[in-house]
C-alpha positions in Angstrom: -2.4 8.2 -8.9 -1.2 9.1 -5.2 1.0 5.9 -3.5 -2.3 5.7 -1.0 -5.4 5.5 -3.9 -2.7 2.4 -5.0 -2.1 1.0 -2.1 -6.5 0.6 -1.6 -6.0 -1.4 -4.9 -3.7 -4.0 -3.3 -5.1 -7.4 -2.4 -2.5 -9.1 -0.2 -2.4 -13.3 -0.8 -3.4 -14.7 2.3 -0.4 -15.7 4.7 0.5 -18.9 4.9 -0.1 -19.6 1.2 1.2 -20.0 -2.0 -1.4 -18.3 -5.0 -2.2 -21.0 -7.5 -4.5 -18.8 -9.5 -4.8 -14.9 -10.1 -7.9 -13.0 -10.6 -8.7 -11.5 -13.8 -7.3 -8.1 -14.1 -4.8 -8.5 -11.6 -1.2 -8.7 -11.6 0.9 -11.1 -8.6 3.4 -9.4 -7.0 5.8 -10.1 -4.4 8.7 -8.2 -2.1 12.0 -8.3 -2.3 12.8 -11.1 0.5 14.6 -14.1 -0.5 12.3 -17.2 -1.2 12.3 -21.0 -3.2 9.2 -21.6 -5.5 7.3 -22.5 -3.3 7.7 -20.2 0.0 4.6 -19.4 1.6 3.4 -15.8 2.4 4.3 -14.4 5.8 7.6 -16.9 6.4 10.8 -14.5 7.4 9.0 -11.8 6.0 7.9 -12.6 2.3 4.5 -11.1 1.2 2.7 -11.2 -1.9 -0.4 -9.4 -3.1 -1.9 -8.5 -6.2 -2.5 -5.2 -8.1 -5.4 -4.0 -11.1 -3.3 -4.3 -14.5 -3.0 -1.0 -15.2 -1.8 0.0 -11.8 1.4 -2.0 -11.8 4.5 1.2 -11.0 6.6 1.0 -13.7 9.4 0.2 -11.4 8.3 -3.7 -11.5 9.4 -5.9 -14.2 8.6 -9.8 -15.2 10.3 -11.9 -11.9 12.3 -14.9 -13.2 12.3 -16.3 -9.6 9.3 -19.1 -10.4 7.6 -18.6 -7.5 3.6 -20.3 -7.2 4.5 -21.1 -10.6 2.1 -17.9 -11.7 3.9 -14.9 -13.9 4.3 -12.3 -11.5 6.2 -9.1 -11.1 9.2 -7.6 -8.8 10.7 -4.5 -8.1 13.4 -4.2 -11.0 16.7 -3.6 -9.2 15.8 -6.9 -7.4 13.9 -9.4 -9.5 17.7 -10.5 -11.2 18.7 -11.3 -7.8 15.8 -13.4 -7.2 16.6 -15.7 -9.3 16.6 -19.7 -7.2 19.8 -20.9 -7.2 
């Protein structure tokens, strides 16, 4: 699948939120910008959105970071680094 076919398959969370539930099917996901559990979307550049299950890139792994409190996925040379201190 070609990066633009994915990236109609996105479904960003809206900004100024924090997801308390994900659609069926879908997978959260978020960027690599520093965040606490409970950061909102769109502050200093933090977006989530959510992806069909079997569209996740393979270059995303289970985040530890317990952000929304939902299971969710990173990019995997940063979701160790996400980790709330």
């Amino acid at each position: 699948m070609s990066s633009r076919q994915m990236s109609k398959q996105w479904r960003y969370v809206r900004g100024l939120t924090v997801p308390r539930t994900i659609p069926p099917g879908r997978v959260l996901a978020h960027n690599h910008i520093q965040h606490t559990s409970n950061t909102v979307c769109g502050v200093n550049g933090f977006r989530a959105w959510t992806w069909p299950k079997e569209n996740v890139p393979r270059n995303f792994v289970k985040c530890p970071c317990g952000w929304s409190g939902l299971p969710h996925v990173a990019l995997r040379k940063v979701a160790p680094r996400l980790i709330e201190r």
